[in-house]
C-alpha positions in Angstrom: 12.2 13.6 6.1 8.5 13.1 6.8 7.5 14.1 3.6 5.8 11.1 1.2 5.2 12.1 -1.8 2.3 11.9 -3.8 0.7 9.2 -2.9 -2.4 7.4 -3.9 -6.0 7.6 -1.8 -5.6 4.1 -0.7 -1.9 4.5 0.8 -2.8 7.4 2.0 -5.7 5.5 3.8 -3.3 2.1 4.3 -0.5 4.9 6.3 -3.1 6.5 8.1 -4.8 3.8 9.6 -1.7 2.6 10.9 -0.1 5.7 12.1 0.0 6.7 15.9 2.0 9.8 17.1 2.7 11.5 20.6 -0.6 13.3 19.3 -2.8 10.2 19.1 -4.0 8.7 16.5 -3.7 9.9 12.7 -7.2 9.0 12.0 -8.3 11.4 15.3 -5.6 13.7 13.4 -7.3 14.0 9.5 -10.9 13.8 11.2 -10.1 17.3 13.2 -8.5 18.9 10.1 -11.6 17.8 7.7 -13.6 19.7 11.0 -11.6 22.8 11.3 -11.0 23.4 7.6 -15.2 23.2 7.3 -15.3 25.6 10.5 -13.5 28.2 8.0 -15.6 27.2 5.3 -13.1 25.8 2.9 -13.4 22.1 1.5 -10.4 19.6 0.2 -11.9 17.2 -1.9 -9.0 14.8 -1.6 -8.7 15.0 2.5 -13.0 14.7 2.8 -12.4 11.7 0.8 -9.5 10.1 2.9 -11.5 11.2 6.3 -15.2 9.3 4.3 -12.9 6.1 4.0 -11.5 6.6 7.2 -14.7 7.0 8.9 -16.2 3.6 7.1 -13.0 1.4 8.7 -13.0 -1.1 10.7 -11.0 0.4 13.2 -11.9 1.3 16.8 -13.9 5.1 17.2 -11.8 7.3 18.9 -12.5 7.7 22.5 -14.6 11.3 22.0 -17.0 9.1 19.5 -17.1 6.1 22.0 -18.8 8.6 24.7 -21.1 10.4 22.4 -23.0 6.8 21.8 
């Protein structure tokens, strides 16, 4: 049911800015993946690129970003 499809970089981007879960955020969500994948030392072009776009929004920093300022 959750499943989207293949979907393009920008709707990708578009759905997760918008996107808030019992979790948090979905930004907060992709940014942790793109730093525990790293921690393993693998690379996904496709997520680093979402989480690069996601990090150049103009939507408010997470809270853990806010503090570290």
């Amino acid at each position: 049911v959750q499943y989207a499809g293949r979907l393009s970089l920008a709707d990708q981007h578009r759905h997760v800015l918008q996107g808030h879960g019992q979790s948090g955020a979905n930004r907060d969500y992709v940014t942790a993946t793109v730093k525990a994948i790293e921690a393993e030392g693998f690379r996904d072009t496709q997520l680093h690129q979402l989480a690069t776009m996601l990090h150049g929004a103009h939507a408010p920093a997470p809270a853990e970003d806010r503090e570290n300022r």
